[in-house]
N, C-alpha and C positions, 0 to 999 in steps of 0.2 A: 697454590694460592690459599683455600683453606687453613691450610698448615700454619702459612706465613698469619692468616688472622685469627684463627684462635691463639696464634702466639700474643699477636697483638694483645689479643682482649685477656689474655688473664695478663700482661703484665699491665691493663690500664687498673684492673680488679685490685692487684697488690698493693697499686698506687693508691683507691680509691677504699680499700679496706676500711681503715680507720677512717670513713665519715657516713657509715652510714646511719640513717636515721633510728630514731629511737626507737620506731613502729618495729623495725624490722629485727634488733636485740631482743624487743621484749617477746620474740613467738618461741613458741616450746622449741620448735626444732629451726633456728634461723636458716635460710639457704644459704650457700656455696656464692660468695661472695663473686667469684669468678661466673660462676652460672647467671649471676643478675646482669654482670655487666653483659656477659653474651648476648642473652634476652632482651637486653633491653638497644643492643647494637641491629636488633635485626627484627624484629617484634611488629616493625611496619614494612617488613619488607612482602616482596612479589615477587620472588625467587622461592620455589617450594626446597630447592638444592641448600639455603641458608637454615631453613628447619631441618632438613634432614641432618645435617651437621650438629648441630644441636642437640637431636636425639643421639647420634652416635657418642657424645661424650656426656652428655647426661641421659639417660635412658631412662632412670627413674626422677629424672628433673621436678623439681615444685611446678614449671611452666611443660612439661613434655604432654601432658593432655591438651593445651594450646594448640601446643606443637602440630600435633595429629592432624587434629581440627582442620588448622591453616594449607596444612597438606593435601585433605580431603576438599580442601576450597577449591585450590588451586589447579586440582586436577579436574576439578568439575567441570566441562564444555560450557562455554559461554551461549547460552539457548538466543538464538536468532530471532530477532525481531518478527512477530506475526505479520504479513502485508497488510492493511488497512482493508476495510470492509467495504464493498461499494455500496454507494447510497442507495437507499432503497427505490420504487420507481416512484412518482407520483400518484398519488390516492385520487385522483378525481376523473374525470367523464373522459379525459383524454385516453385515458389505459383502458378502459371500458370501451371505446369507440375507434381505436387507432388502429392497433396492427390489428392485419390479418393479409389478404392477397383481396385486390380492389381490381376492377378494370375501369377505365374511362369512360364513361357512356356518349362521348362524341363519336357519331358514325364513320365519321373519315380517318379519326383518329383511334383507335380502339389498345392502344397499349395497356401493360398491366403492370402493375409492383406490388412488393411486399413488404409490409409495414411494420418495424419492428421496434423494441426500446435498446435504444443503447446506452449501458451502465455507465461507461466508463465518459462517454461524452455527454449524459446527461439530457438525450434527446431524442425524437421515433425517426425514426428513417426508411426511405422507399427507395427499393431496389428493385428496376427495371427486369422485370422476369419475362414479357416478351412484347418486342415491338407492334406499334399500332403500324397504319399506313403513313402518315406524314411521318410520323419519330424515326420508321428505318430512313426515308428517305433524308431527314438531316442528320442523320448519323448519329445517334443514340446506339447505344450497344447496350446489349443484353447482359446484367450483372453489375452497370455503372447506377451509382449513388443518384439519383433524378430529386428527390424530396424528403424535408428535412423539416422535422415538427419540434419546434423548442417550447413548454410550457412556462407560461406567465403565472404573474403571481395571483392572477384572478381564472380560476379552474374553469369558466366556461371559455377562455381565449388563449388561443395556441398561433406562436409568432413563426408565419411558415416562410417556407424557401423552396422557389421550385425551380429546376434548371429549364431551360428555353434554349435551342438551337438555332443559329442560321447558317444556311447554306449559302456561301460568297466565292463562284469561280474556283469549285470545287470543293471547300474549305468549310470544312463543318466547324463553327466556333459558340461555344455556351457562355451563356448569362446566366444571372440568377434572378429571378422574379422575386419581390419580397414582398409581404402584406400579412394580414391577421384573421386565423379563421373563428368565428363564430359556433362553438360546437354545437346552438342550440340550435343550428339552422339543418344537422346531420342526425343521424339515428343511427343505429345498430346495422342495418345494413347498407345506408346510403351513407355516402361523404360528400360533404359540399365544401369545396378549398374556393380561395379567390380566382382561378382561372379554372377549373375542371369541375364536373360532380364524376363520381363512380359509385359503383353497386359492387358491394361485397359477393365475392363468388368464396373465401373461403374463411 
């Protein structure tokens, strides 16, 4: 197949001999008329095997440093996209006052979670680390998602989510409580949500 196209191309070269441009007579040493046409048949191509052809019958070609070049592209590994960075977490009183491991300080109910940020959902989250009295009894598990802190655009107020159980003829079934917690109303060691306060144990 090569064969059959540099045939090709020097006989379009023979055809095209006499029209080349003036630029190109007037240089001390004009190129190989047949080399231009080649060159100029393959010069945008994406096949490194068309340059190598090229160099094999002009080795010391006007365009054979091109050539190289093109070759050196082509073999280059196309470098993989870097993943995207995750955003950073929020700067205000939420990060400062959210995770950590809280208990509930309702006496009947004494459950505990762990308060953490999540990058990629953009929000803190509470994982049930161990059941109070009421929570085993409507079926809360140890390790399930219970509360979810999304931050607003005003840093003293965080849009929370808390899950709520009820027990129906055996049938443990959750809701989600929704409402807005006031950080100015919690400190460094206490949390006060819309349905719970807790005291930081860690």
């Amino acid at each position: 197949m090569r064969g059959i196209l540099f045939r090709q191309v020097m006989l379009a070269a023979l055809i095209a001999s006499c029209g080349f441009s003036q630029a190109v007579r007037a240089q001390t040493a004009p190129a190989d008329p047949v080399e231009i046409v080649f060159w100029e048949s393959i010069r945008d191509s994406k096949n490194r095997a068309d340059f190598e052809e090229y160099l094999k019958h002009f080795p010391n070609g006007t365009f054979a440093g091109l050539a190289r070049n093109r070759i050196q592209a082509l073999e280059a590994p196309v470098a993989a996209p870097k993943p995207p960075s995750p955003p950073p977490p929020p700067e205000n009183k939420a990060m400062a006052l959210l995770p950590g491991v809280w208990i509930c300080l309702d006496s009947s109910n004494q459950f505990q979670m762990s308060v953490s940020w999540n990058a990629a959902n953009r929000r803190f989250e509470g994982i049930l680390t161990a059941n109070g009295r009421q929570s085993g009894r409507v079926g809360f598990s140890v390790g399930e998602l219970i509360w979810i802190g999304t931050p607003t655009s005003n840093p003293d107020l965080v849009a929370e989510q808390q899950m709520y159980r009820t027990l129906f003829f055996g049938m443990s079934s959750p809701s989600w409580l929704q409402g807005t917690i006031n950080l100015n109303n919690s400190s460094r060691n206490e949390l006060v949500t819309n349905y719970a306060r807790f005291r930081r144990i860690q």
